[in-house]
Structures are given as C-alpha cells and as structure tokens.
C-alpha positions in Angstrom: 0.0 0.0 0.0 1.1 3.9 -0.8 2.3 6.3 1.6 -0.2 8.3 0.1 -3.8 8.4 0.7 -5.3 10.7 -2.4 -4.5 9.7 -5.9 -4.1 13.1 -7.4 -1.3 13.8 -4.8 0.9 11.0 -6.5 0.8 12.8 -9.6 1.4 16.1 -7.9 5.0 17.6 -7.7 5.5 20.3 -5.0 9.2 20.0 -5.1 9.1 17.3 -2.4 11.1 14.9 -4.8 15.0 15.4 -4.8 16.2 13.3 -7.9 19.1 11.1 -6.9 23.1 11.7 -7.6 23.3 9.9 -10.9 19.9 10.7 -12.8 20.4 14.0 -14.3 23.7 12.2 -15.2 23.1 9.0 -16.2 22.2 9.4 -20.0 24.4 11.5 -21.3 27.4 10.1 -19.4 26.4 6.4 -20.8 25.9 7.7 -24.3 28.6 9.4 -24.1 30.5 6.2 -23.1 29.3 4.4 -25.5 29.9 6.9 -28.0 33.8 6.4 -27.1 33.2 2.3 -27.4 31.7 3.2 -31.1 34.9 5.1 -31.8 37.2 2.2 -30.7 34.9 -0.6 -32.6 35.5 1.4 -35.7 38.9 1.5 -35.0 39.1 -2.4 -34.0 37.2 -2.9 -37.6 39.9 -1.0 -39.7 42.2 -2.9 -37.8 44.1 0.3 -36.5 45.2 0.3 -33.4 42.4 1.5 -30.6 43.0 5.0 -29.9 44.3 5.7 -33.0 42.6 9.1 -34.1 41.8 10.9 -30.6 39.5 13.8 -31.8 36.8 10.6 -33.3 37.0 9.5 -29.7 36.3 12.9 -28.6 33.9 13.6 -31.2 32.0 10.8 -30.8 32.2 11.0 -27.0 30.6 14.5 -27.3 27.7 13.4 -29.9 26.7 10.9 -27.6 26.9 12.9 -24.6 24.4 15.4 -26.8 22.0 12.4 -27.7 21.9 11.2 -24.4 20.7 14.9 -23.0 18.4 14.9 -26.0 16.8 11.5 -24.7 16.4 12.6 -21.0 14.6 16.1 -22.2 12.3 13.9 -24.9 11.5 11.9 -21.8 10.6 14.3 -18.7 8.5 16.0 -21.9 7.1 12.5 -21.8 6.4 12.0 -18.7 5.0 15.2 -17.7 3.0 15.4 -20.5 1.2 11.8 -19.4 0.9 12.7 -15.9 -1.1 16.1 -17.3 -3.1 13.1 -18.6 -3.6 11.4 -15.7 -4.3 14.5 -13.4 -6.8 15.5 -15.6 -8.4 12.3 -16.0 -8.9 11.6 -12.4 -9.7 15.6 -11.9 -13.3 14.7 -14.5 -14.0 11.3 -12.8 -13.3 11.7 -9.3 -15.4 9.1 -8.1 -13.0 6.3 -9.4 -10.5 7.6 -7.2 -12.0 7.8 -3.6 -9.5 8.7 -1.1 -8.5 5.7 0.9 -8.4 5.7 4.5 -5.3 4.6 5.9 -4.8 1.4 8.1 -2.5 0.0 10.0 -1.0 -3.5 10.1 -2.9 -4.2 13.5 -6.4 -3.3 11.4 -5.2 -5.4 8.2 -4.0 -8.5 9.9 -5.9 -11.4 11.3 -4.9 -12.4 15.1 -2.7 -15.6 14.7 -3.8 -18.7 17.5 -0.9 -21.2 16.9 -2.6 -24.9 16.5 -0.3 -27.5 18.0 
C-alpha cells in the first residue's frame, strides 16, 4: 500500500522529490560512453590500433553525450505530459478515485492462534 492516501497527490509535484546523484547524469554520461566504445569498434574494424585518431573518440564521445541529454529532455516532456493526462483524468471522474483511509498492520491482519 502507498504512503499516500489521495490519488491526485501522486501525480502532484511540490518540489518534495529530490532526484538522486546519478539521474540528471546517467544518460548522457552512458551515451557518451558508448559513443567512445563506437569510436574504438570502428577503430578495431579497420584494424588500427584502438586509440588511433583521438579527436573521433572525442567527437563521438561529445555526440553521444548530446544524444543522451536529448533523450532525457524527450523523456521528462514524456512524462510530464502523461501525468497532465492522468491528473486531468482523475480531476473529470473523481469518483474512481475515492480517497483511501489509511490502516495500520494491527487493522489489516488477522490475530494468529498457533494450533499445535
């Protein structure tokens, strides 16, 4: 069961969530390295020694870091745009999403009798 008792409140940001460390990072720094692991296939292809040819290690390093930046943007545009969605769906039909009273463990559970 949620923390949280009213369905529209999951789909509401009010700056309460603090992204992690890596997630504004993690897309562009993994394209980025595998922009650099494109550079060196092509290199191990041609049969060239690895990092032969810095600045297509650099250039491909920076395309990828760009492309993955593009991806995260398309994605939060994504997501926020589906949660608008969402929102406004359960906004029009709010009574398919009654707000849940909250119980504890003591009101969910059944007493236990061990049987010997």
């Amino acid at each position: 069961m949620s923390a949280v008792s009213d369905p529209l409140e999951l789909l509401t940001n009010k700056g309460t969530h603090q992204p992690s460390f890596l997630s504004p990072i993690w897309n562009p720094l993994a394209c980025g390295v595998a922009g650099v692991g494109v550079a060196i296939f092509v290199n191990w292809g041609f049969r060239r020694p690895v990092f032969s040819g810095i600045q297509k290690h650099i250039a491909f390093g920076a395309l990828g870091v760009g492309a993955g930046s593009y991806f995260d943007q398309k994605r939060n545009e994504y997501l926020a745009k589906r949660d608008a969605v969402f929102r406004h769906y359960i906004e029009l039909h709010p009574d398919d999403f009654p707000v849940k009273e909250r119980k504890t463990y003591g009101q969910v559970l059944e007493s236990w009798v061990p049987v010997r």
